[in-house]
C-alpha positions as CSV (number, residue, x, y, z in Angstrom):
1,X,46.8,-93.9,241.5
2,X,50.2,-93.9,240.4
3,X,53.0,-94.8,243.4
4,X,55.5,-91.9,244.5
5,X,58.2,-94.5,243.0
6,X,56.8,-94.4,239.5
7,X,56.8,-90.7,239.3
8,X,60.2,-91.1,240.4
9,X,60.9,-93.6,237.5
10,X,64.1,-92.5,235.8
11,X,63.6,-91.9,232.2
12,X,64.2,-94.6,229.6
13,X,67.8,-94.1,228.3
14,X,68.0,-94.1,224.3
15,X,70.1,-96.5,222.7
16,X,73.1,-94.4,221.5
17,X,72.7,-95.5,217.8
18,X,69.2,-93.8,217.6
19,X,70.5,-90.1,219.1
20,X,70.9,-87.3,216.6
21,X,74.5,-86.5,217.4
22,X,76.3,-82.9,216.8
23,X,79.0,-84.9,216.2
24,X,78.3,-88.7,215.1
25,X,80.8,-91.0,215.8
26,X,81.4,-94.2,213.4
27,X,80.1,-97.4,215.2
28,X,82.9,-99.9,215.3
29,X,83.4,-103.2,217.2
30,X,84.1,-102.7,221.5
31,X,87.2,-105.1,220.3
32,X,88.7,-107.6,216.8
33,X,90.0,-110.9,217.7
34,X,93.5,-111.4,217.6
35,X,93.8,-114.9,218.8
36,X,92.4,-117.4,216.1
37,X,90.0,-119.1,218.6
38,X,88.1,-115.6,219.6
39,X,88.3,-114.8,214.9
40,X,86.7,-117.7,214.4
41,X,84.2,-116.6,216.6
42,X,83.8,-113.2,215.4
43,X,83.7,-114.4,211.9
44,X,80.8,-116.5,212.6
45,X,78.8,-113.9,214.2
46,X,79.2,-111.9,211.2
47,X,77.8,-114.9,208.7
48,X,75.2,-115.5,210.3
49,X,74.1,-111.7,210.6
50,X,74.1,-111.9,207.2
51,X,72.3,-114.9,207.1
52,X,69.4,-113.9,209.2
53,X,69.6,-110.1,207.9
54,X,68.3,-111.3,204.7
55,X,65.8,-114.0,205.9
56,X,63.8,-111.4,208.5
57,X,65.2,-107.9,207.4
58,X,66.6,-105.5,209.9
59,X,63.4,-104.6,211.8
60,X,63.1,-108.2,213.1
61,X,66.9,-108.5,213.6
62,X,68.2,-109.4,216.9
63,X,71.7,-109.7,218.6
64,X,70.2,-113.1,220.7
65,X,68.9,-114.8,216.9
66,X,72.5,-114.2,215.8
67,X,74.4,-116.0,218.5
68,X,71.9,-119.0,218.3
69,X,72.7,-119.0,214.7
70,X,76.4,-118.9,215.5
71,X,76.3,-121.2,218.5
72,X,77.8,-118.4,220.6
73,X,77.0,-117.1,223.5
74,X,74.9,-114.2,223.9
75,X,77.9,-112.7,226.1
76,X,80.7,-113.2,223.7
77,X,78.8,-111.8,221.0
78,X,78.4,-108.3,223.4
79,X,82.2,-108.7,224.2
80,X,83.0,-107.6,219.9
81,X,79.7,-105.4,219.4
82,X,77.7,-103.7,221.5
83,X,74.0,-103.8,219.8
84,X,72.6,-104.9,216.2
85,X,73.4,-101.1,215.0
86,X,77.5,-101.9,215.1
87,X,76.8,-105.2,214.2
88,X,75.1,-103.8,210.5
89,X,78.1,-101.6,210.6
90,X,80.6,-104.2,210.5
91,X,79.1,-105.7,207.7
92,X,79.2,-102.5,205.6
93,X,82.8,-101.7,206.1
94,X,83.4,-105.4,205.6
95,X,81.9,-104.9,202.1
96,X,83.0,-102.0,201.3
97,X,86.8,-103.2,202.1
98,X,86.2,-106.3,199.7
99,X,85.2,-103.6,197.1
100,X,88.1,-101.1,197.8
101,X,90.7,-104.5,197.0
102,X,88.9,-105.1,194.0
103,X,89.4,-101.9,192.9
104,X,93.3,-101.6,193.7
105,X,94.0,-104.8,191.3
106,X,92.4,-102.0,188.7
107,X,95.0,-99.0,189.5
108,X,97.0,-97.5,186.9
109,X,94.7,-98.1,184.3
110,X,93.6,-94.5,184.3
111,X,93.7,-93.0,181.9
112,X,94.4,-95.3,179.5
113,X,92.7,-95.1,176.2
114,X,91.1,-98.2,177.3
115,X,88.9,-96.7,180.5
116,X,86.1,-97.0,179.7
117,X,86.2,-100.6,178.8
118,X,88.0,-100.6,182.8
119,X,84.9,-98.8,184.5
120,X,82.5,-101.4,182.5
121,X,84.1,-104.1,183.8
122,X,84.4,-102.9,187.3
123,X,80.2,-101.8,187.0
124,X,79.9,-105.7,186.0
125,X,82.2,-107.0,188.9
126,X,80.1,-104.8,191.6
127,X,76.6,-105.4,189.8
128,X,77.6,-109.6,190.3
129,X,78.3,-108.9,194.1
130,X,74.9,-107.4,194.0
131,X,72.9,-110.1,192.7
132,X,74.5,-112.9,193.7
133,X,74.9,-112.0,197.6
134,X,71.3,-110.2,198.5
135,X,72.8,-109.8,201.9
136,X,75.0,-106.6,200.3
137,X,71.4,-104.7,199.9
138,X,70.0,-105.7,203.5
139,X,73.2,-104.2,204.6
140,X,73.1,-101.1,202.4
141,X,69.4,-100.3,203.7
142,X,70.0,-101.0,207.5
143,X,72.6,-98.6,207.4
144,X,69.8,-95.8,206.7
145,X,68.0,-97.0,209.8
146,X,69.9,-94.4,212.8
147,X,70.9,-91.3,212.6
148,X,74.7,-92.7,213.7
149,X,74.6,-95.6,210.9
150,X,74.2,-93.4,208.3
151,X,77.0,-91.3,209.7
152,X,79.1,-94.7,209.6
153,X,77.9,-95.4,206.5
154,X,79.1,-91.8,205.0
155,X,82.5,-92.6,206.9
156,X,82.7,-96.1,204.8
157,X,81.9,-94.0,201.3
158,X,84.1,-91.0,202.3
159,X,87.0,-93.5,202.9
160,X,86.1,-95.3,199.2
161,X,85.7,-91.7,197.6
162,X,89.6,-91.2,198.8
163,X,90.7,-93.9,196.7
164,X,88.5,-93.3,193.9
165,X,90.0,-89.4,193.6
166,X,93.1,-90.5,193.6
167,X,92.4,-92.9,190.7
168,X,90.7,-89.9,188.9
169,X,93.9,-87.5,189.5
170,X,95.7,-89.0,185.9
171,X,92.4,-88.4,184.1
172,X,91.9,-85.0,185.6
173,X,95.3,-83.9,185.8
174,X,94.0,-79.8,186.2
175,X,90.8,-80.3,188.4
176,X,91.2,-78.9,191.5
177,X,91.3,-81.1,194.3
178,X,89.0,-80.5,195.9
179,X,86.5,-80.7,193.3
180,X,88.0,-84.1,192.3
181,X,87.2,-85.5,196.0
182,X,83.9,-84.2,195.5
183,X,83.1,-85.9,192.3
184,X,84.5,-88.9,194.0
185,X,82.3,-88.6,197.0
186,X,79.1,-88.1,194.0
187,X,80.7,-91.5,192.2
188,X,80.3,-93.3,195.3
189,X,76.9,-92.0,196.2
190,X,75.6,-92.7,192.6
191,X,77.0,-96.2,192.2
192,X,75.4,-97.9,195.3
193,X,72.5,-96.0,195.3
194,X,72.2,-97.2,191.7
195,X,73.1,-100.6,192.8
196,X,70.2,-100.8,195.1
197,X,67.5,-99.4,192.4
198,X,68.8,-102.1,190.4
199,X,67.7,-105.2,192.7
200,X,64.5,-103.9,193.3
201,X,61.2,-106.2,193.0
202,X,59.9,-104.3,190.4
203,X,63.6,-103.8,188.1
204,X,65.2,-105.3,185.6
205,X,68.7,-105.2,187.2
206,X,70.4,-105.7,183.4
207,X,68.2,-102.7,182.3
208,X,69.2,-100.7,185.4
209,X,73.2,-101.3,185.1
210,X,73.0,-100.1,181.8
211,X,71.7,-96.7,183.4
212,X,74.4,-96.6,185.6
213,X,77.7,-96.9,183.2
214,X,75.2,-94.2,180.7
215,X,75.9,-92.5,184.0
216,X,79.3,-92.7,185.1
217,X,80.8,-92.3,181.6
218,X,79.0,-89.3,180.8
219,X,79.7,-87.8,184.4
220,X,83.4,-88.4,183.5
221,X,83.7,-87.6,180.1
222,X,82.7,-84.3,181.0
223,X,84.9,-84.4,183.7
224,X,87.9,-85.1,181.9
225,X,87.0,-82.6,179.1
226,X,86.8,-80.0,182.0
227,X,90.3,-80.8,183.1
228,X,91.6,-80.3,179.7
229,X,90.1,-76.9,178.9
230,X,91.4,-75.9,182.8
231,X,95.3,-77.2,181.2
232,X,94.2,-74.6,177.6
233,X,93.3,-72.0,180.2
234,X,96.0,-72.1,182.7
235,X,98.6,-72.5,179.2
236,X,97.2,-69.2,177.9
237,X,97.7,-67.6,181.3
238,X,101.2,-68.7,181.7
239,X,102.2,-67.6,178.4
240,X,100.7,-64.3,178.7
241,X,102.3,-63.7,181.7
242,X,105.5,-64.4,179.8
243,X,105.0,-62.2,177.2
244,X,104.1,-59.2,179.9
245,X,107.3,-60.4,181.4
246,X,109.5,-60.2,178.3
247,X,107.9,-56.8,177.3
248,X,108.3,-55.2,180.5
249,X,112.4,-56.2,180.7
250,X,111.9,-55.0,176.9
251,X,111.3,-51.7,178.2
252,X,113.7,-51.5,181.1
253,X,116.3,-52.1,178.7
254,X,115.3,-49.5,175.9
255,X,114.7,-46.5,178.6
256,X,117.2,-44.1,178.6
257,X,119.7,-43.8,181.7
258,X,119.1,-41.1,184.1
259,X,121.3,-38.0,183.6
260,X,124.0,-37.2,186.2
């Protein structure tokens, strides 16, 4: 028979990370080091997620494994992040900031003549990262694990998607934008989902990149073409609205003045 205490038993709280939100909120660290000693320390939780992320996967990832790995203890590592959910988090931003610098050594070359040959070499740079650092896809899949990492994770691709639109703005002078921050946000979407397809067991990643730039440059050529026939349009407009101008004052001017 069950005790009057364990039909009291308050229920089992839900880790935060795991609640459907109205509002998610992006999972950051409880505090960043500002003093070398406590980075050094925080840098070396963060390699050895990555090192144990890849060996076990997230499922049989834990916050203790980590500071063992980074001969920390288990409190400091709570001190900076409060479960393995911000933890993956970290690690996603961390990437996606490495990415965003990368990227910013490539502005102002849109819209050359020479773009294209631009967004093939930055496809190759970020298809590299992929394969040479396997970590970059354990991270990309834990952060569809909780409701509230994917929300951080559409925070991370949001914030990439702003710099990407404004890179777009010389190649689509006319797009609204809007629409522009929208193809952005699609760009984004495209390119790591691709990514992740491509480093698959069953893929050939080479076979797979190639389906990506067929991708992107056809998604933007069209886009650019778009923004041109917007300029034609909004040309004809303007000038037609000169000519009913010019005809109207035309016509003012030829009336005849009112009697007295």
């Amino acid at each position: 028979m069950e005790s009057a205490t364990n039909g009291r038993r308050a229920p089992r709280r839900i880790d935060p990370a795991l609640e459907v939100q109205a509002e998610p909120q992006e999972l950051v660290p409880r505090r960043r080091p500002t003093q070398e000693r406590s980075r050094r320390k925080f840098d070396a939780l963060l390699s050895a997620s990555r090192e144990l992320l890849t060996e076990v996967g997230f499922e049989s990832f834990t916050c203790e494994e980590v500071a063992s790995r980074a001969d920390v203890p288990i409190g400091t590592l709570y001190q900076f992040f409060a479960n393995k959910y911000v933890i993956v988090c970290e690690l996603n931003r961390q990437d996606l900031v490495g990415v965003q610098e990368e990227l910013a050594k490539f502005n102002g070359r849109i819209p050359s003549v020479d773009w294209l040959r631009f967004l093939n070499s930055f496809v190759d740079h970020l298809a590299g990262l992929w394969t040479t650092d396997p970590s970059r896809r354990e991270v990309w899949l834990a952060m569809q694990s909780t409701p509230s990492t994917r929300a951080t994770g559409a925070i991370h691709e949001r914030e990439f998607a702003e710099q990407v639109a404004r890179m777009l703005a010389p190649l689509t002078p006319d797009t609204p934008r809007p629409r522009r921050k929208l193809m952005a946000e699609v760009l984004v979407h495209i390119v790591y989902s691709m990514l992740n397809f491509s480093v698959q067991d069953d893929q050939t990643h080479a076979d797979a990149v190639v389906e990506l730039k067929r991708i992107m440059v056809a998604y933007l050529q069209v886009a650019e073409q778009d923004s041109r026939a917007q300029a034609k349009r909004r040309k004809r407009l303007e000038e037609s609205e000169r000519k009913r101008a010019e005809q109207e004052t035309d016509q003012a001017e030829e009336a005849p003045a009112p009697s007295a």
